[in-house]
BAVOVO-482724 format. One record per residue (C-alpha): residue in one letter; x, y, z. Coordinates in steps of 0.02 Angstrom, whole numbers, plus 32768, in hexadecimal, padded with zeros to 4 digits. Layout:
N
AXYZ/...
END
This chain:
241
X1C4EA559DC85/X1BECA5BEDD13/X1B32A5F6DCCF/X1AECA684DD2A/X1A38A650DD6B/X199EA6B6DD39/X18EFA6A7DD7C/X188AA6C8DCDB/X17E5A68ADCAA/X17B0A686DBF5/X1710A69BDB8E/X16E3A5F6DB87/X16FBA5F0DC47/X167BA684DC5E/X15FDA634DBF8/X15FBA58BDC54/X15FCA5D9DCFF/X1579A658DCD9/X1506A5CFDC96/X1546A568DD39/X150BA612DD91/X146CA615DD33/X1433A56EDD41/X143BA578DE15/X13CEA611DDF8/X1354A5C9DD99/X134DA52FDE08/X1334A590DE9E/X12ABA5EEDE3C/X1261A54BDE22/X1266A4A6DE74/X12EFA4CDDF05/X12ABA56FDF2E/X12DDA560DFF1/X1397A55DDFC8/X13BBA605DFC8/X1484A5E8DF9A/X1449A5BDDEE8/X140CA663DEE2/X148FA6ABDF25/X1509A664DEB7/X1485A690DE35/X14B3A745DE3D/X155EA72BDDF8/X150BA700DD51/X14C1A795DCF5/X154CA81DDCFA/X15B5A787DCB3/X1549A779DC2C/X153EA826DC1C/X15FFA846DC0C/X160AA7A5DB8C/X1579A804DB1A/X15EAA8B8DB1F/X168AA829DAEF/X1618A7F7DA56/X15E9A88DDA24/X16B9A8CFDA23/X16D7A83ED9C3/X1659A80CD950/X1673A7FAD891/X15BCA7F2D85B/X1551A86DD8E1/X14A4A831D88B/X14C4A772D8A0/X14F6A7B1D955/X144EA80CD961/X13E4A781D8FB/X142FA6E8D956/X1408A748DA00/X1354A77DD9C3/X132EA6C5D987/X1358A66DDA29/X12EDA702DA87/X125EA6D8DA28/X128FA60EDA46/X1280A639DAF9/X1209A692DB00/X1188A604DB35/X11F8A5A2DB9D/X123BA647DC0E/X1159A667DC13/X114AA5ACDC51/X11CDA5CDDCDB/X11A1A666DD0D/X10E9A670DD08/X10BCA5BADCEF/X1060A5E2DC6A/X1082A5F5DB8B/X1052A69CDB94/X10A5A70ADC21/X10B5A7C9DBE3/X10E2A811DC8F/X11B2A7D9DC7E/X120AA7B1DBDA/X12B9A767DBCE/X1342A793DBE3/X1384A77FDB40/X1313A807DB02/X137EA86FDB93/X1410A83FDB40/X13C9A877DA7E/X1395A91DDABC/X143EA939DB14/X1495A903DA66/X1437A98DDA16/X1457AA0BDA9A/X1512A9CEDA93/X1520A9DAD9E0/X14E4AA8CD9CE/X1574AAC4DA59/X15F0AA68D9E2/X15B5AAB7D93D/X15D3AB50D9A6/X16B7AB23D9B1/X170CABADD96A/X167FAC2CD96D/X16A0ACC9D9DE/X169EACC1DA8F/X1608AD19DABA/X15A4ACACDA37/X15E7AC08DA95/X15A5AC34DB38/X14F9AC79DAFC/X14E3ABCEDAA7/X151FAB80DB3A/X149FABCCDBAA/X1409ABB0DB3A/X142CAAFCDB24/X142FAAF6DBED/X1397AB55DBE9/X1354AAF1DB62/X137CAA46DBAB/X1340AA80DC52/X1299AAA1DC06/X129BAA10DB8F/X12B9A98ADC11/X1224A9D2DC84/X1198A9E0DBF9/X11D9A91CDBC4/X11DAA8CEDC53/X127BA87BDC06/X12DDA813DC87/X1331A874DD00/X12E6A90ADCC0/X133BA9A9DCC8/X13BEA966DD22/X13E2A8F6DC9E/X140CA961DC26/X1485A9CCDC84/X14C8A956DCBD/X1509A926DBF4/X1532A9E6DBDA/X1594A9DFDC6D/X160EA959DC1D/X1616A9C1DB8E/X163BAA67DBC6/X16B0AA15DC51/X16F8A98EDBD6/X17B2A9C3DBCC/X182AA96BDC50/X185EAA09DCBF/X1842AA55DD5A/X17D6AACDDD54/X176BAA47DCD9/X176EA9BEDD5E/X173BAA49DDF0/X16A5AA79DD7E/X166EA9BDDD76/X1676A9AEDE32/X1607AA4CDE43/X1583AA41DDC3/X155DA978DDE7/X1557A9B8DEB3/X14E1AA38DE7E/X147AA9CEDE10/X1471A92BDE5F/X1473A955DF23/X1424AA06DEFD/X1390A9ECDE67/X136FA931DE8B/X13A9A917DF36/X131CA8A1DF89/X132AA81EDFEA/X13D3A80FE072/X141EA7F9E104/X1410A883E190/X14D5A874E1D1/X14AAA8F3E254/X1519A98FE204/X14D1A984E15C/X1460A917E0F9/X149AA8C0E073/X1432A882DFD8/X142EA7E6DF9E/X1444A835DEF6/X14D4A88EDF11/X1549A7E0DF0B/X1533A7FADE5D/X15DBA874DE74/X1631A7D5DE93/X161BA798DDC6/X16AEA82EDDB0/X1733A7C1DE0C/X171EA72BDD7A/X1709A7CFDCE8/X17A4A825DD28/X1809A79BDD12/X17EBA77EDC60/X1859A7BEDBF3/X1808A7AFDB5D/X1841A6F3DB3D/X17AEA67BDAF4/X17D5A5D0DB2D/X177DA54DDAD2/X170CA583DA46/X16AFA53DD9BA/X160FA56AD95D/X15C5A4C7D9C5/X15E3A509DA62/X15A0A5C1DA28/X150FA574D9FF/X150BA50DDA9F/X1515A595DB02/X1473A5F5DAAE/X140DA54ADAB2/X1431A51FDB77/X13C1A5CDDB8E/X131EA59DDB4B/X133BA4D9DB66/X1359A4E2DC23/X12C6A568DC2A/X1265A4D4DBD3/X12A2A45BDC36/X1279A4B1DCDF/X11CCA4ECDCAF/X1186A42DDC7A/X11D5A401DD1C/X1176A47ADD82/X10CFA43EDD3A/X10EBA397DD66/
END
């Protein structure tokens, strides 16, 4: 019997190689810091997570044990992201990025309380929550900033699996991660090209999910929260050493 091959990944594929995509980040950040592929390969991580939060918040039976469990493990990494960072317990000038991902939640939630309202109600919430996070992730200092927060929205407002959905996803990451962040590059003579903007490379893995979850159990759920703060730990006590 002939099976038709599909390329698909899976949620619990998009959680290991985000944290895969993470972890080079944070090494580079750290203790490798002149191997710039681990950054680059880095950049593949975030809009991953981002997409996975918009998946959680679509499907979801409890949205306060979403919200608490995510709040909890910000305030759990708190002092290991400050000991990685700024070397220090007490860093105020960047927070982590799972208080990003709490005020995105919010921001999300409002557009979804909005489903079924009239049309022009939908997009004035829509802009105010861009507004909103725009401002929010500035006055933080929340990681990623404003950037970080659209980039969540974007999921959301972009989140069904159609054209004109998938064209929007292209655009808006282009504009917000070669545009607002940009930084450092490569000058290829034509154009330059931010080392940022191979973040646009996480929607190859994210458009070929299809909504499938792979292996799951509340183990690995909780895994996946705990490898944030403990490899933050980890890092930080190695730097002082």
């Amino acid at each position: 019997m002939n099976k038709t091959f599909k390329l698909e990944t899976t949620s619990f594929f998009l959680h290991i190689f985000a944290m895969a995509a993470m972890l080079c980040d944070h090494l580079w950040a750290t203790l490798v810091p002149g191997n710039d592929w681990l950054t680059c390969v880095g950049r593949l991580a975030f809009p991953i997570f981002a997409f996975m939060l918009v998946e959680g918040y679509c499907h979801t039976k409890n949205l306060k044990k979403y919200a608490l469990r995510l709040f909890l493990f910000a305030l759990l990494s708190e002092i290991p992201f400050n000991l990685m960072a700024g070397g220090s317990i007490f860093y105020p000038l960047h927070q982590n990025v799972l208080w990003t991902f709490l005020i995105s939640l919010g921001l999300v939630h409002w557009n979804g309380k909005m489903q079924g309202k009239k049309l022009w109600l939908r997009i004035l919430v829509g802009c105010a929550t861009v507004v909103i996070g725009y401002v929010a992730g500035l006055l933080t200092m929340v990681d990623y900033l404003h950037a970080g927060i659209l980039t969540v929205l974007v999921f959301y407002f972009f989140r069904q699996r159609k054209w004109w959905c998938y064209l929007g996803q292209v655009l808006c990451l282009w504009f917000i991660h070669w545009e607002m962040l940009g930084g450092f590059g490569w000058d290829l003579g034509a154009f330059f090209l931010p080392r940022q903007a191979l973040a646009l490379l996480a929607l190859i893995p994210i458009w070929l999910y299809r909504g499938k979850q792979g292996h799951h159990s509340r183990t690995f759920q909780y895994i996946c929260y705990a490898f944030y703060p403990l490899h933050l730990l980890i890092l930080g006590l190695a730097m002082k050493l």
